[in-house]
Each structure stands twice: as structure tokens, then as C-alpha cells.
C-alpha positions in Angstrom: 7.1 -13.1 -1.5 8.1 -11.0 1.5 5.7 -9.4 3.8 6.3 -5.9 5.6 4.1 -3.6 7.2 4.7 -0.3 5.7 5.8 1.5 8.4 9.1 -1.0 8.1 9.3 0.1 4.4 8.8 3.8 5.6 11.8 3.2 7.4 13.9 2.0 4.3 12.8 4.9 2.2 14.6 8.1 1.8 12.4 10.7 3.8 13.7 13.7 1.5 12.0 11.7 -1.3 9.0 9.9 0.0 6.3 10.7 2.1 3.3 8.9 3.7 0.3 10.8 3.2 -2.1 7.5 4.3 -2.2 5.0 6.5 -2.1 2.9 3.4 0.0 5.1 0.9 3.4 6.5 0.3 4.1 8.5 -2.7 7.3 9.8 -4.5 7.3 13.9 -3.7 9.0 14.2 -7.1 6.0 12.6 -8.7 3.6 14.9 -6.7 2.2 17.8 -9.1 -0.5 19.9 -6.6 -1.8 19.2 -3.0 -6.1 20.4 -3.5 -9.1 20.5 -1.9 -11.6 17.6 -3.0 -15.5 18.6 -3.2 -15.6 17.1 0.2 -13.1 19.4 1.8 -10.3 17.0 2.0 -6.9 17.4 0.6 -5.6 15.5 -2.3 -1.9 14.5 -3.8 -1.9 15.0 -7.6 0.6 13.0 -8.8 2.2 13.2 -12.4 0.3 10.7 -13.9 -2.8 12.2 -13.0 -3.6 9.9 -10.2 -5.5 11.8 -6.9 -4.8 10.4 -3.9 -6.3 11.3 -0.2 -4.0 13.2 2.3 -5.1 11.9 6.1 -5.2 14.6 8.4 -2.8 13.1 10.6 -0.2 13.1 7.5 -0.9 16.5 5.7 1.0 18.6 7.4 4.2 16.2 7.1 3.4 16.6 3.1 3.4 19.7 3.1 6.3 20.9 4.9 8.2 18.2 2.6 6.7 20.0 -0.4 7.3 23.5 0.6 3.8 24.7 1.6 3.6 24.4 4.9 2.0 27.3 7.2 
């Protein structure tokens, strides 16, 4: 088994395609259905298979710019 951190896989990965939204998570932006508020006030990635993921702070606006919905 190899071991990378992800920031090294980051680096491998088209940046048109994925996007790192955690410290601890990249996610396909063709898989990603809606960007929405939790009950908690942060942001979530809805992905197509229905998975909700949390959007740091520090990676949100990256998101979404790349998704078309930056301000």
C-alpha cells in the first residue's frame, strides 16, 4: 500500500474536476448536486448519491467559485 498525504494527491488531480472542501475530503464537482446550509449554519456538499458532506470555511469559497456560485 502506498501512503500520501492528500495535499500530494490534490496535486495529481485535475482542479477543473476536483475540489477540496475539507481538510480531510476531496469530492468530484460533477458528482456535487447542491452546496446548503446545515441546521447548524454550516454549508454542505450534496453529492449525487445523496451523501452530505461539510464545506470548511477555509475551502468554501474555492467550491464555490468552481461550481459557479461564487459572490
Amino acid at each position: 500500500m502506498l501512503r500520501r498525504s492528500l495535499a500530494d494527491l490534490e496535486r495529481d488531480l485535475d482542479p477543473a474536476v476536483f475540489c477540496r472542501i475539507h481538510r480531510s475530503t476531496i469530492i468530484n464537482i460533477q458528482r456535487l448536486q447542491a452546496v446548503e446550509l446545515n441546521a447548524d449554519g454550516d454549508h454542505e456538499a450534496v453529492l449525487s448519491s445523496g451523501a452530505r458532506l461539510r464545506i470548511s470555511r477555509t475551502w468554501r469559497k474555492a467550491l464555490l467559485d468552481l461550481a459557479g456560485g461564487g459572490r
